[in-house]
ROTORVEX-758411 format. One line per 10 residues: number of its first residue (from 1); their letters; for each residue x, y negated, z of C-alpha. Coordinates in steps of 0.001 Angstrom, whole numbers, plus 500000, padded with zeros to 6 digits. Example, Ala and Ser with C-alpha at 12.3 -4.5 7.8 and 13.67 -1.06 7.14 Angstrom:
BEGIN
1) AS) 512300/504500/507800  513670/501060/507140
END
This chain:
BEGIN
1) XXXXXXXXXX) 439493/317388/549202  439579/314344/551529  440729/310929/550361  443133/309372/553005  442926/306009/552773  445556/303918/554339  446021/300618/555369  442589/299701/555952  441490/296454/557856  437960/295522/559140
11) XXXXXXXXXX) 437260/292358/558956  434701/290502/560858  433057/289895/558007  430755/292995/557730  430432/294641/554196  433808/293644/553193  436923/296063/552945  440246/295055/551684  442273/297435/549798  446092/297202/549519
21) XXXXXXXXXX) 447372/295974/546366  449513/297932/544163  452673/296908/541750  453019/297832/538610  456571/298907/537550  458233/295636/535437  458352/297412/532344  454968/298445/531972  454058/294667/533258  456103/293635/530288
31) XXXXXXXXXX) 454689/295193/527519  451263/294795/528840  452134/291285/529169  451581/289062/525260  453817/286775/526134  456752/288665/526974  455978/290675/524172  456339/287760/521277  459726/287236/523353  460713/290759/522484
41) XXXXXXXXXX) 459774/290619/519111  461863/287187/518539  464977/288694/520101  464276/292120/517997  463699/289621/515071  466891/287939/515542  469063/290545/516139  467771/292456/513023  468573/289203/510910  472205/288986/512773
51) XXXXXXXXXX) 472551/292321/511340  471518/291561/507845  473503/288209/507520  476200/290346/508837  475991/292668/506218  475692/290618/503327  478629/289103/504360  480367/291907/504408  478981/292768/500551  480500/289118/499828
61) XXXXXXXXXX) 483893/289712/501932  483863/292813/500297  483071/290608/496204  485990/288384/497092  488237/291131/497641  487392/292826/494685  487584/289714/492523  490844/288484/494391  492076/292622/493474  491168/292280/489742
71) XXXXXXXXXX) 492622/288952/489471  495872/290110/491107  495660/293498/488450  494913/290733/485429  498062/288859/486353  499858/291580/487015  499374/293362/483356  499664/289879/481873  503441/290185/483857  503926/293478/482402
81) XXXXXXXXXX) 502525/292948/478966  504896/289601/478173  508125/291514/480165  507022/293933/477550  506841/291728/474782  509868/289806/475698  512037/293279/475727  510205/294038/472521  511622/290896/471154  514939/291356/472176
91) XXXXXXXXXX) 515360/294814/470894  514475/293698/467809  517222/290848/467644  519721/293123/468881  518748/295339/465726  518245/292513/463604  522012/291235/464565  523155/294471/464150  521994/294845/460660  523627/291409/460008
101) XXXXXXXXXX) 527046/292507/461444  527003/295229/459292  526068/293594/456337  528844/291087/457203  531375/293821/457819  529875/295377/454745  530570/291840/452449  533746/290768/454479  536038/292091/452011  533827/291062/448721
111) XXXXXXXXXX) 533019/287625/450559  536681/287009/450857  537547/287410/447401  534601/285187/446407  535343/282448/449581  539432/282713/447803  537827/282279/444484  535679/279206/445416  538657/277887/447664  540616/277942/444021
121) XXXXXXXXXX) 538471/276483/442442  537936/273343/444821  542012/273006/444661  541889/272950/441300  538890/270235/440871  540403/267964/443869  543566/268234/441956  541865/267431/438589  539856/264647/440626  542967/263339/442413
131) XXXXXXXXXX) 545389/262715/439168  542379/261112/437401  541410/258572/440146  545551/258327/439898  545433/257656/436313  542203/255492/436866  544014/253430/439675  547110/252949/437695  545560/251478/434695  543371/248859/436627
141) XXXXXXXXXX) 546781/247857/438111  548173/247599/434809  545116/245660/433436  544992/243447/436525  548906/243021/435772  548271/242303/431796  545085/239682/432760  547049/238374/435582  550175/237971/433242  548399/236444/430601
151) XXXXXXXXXX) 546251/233850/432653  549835/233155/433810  550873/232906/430136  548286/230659/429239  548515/228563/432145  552372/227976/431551  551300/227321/427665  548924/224586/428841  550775/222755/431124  553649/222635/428964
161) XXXXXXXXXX) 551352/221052/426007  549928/218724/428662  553403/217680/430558  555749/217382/427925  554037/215179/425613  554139/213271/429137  556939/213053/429838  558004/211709/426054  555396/209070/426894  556904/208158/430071
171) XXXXXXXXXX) 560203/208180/429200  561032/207634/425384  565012/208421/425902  564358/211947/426319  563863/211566/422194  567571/210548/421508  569257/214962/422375  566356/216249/420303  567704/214179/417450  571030/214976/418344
181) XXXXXXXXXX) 570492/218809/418506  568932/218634/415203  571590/216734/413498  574249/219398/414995  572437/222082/412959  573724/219899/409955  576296/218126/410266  578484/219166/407890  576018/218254/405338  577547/214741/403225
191) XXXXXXXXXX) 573649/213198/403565  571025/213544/406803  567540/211340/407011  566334/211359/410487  562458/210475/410612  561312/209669/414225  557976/208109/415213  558035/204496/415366  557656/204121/418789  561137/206046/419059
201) XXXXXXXXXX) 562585/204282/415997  564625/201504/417494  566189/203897/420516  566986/206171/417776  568395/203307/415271  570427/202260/418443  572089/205422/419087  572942/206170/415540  576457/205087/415850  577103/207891/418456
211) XXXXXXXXXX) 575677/210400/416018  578172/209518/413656  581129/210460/415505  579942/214188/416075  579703/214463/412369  582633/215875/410363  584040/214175/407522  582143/210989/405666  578308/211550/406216  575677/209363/405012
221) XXXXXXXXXX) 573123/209233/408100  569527/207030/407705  566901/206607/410358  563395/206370/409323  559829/205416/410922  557333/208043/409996  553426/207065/411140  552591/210517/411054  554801/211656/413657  553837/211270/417419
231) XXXXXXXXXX) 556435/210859/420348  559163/213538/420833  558749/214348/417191  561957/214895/415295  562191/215698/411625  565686/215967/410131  566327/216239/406296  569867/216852/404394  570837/218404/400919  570534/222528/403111
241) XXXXXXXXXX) 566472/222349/403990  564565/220312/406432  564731/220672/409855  561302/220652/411546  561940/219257/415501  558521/218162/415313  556999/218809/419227  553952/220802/418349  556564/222867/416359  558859/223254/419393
251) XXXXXXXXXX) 555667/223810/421672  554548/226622/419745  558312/228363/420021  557700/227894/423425  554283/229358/423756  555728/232485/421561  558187/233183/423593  555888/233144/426720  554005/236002/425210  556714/237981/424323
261) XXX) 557773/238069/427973  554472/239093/429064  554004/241695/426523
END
């Protein structure tokens, strides 16, 4: 079979022939090119590690779920366990208070006599308690009375040994009605020796006239100095007894009669 051959040129140049060139299609230039090649590989490279990265995301997308999920289900049966726990708790309060109600309703009537009988019993101590603090109260007023009344006592008693010797100091005439109250115990009596201290003796002596006329009858009447008597002493003697005016004597009347006041 015959080769046509097309295209041909003759140069003038003998012995040479040029030949058309033919292309080869791009894809076979591309793989039989080893540069384009290594470019293929690279983008086949990449897109294979695209895919992995984007997988083992996914694996990790799909770990965080599953962790957020179980976390979520751990709280969640934490919620129901403690809602569970907390209505556990309250049913058994409820029964717990119901079990004390009835025991209360059970003891009310026996708890009421024993609450009456301890109620009694309290009256009756606070009574008890009440009259004795009464009694106790009443007798520290009456001892505060008594001490009170007998510091008075002795008080009154003092000043009346300190003030009336005094006042027979200060004034001597207060002598003369002591003598005259003693001699009107006996003046009937025919004799009467008045014995006066002898700083009262001549005030005494001088008033003896006016003691005569409030005796009855004829009445022999001497005034005598006694040393052992002291001012607003009196000491009266006659034929009956002795009449002791004396003014420790009178001082101790006094103080008697104080205490029988107080007593």
């Amino acid at each position: 079979m015959s080769r046509v051959l097309k295209g041909v040129v003759w140069k003038d140049d003998p012995h040479i022939v040029e030949t058309p060139k033919f292309e080869r299609p791009k894809e076979q230039a591309e793989e039989d090119s080893p540069e384009m090649s290594e470019e293929a590989r690279e983008n086949m490279l990449a897109n294979i590690r695209r895919k992995e990265e984007a997988a083992i995301q996914k694996l990790k997308d799909a770990e965080i779920a599953s962790e957020i999920t179980r976390q979520e289900a751990r709280v969640e049966a934490e919620k129901i366990i403690s809602e569970a726990t907390t209505q556990a708790d309250k049913i058994k309060d409820e029964a717990r208070e119901a079990g004390r109600q009835e025991g209360i309703e059970a003891g009310r009537q026996e708890g009421m006599e024993q609450i009456k009988e301890e109620q009694q019993h309290i009256i009756v101590d606070a009574n008890a308690k009440a009259e004795n603090t009464i009694k106790v109260a009443q007798q520290e007023a009456l001892d505060y009375v008594t001490k009170a009344e007998n510091t008075i006592a002795e008080m009154v008693i003092e000043i009346a040994n300190k003030v009336i010797p005094q006042h027979f100091i200060d004034i001597p005439q207060m002598v003369l009605p002591l003598v005259q109250n003693a001699i009107e115990k006996v003046k009937d009596q025919p004799q009467i020796t008045v014995r006066v201290c002898p700083e009262a003796y001549e005030l005494v002596l001088m008033a003896r006239s006016d003691y005569l006329t409030t005796m009855e009858g004829k009445c022999e009447l001497t005034i005598e100095s006694d040393e052992t008597l002291k001012l607003g002493d009196v000491v009266v003697e006659s034929p009956n007894g002795t009449i002791d005016a004396r003014l420790s004597t009178q001082l101790e009347v006094i103080e008697q009669s104080i205490r029988d006041v107080m007593k």
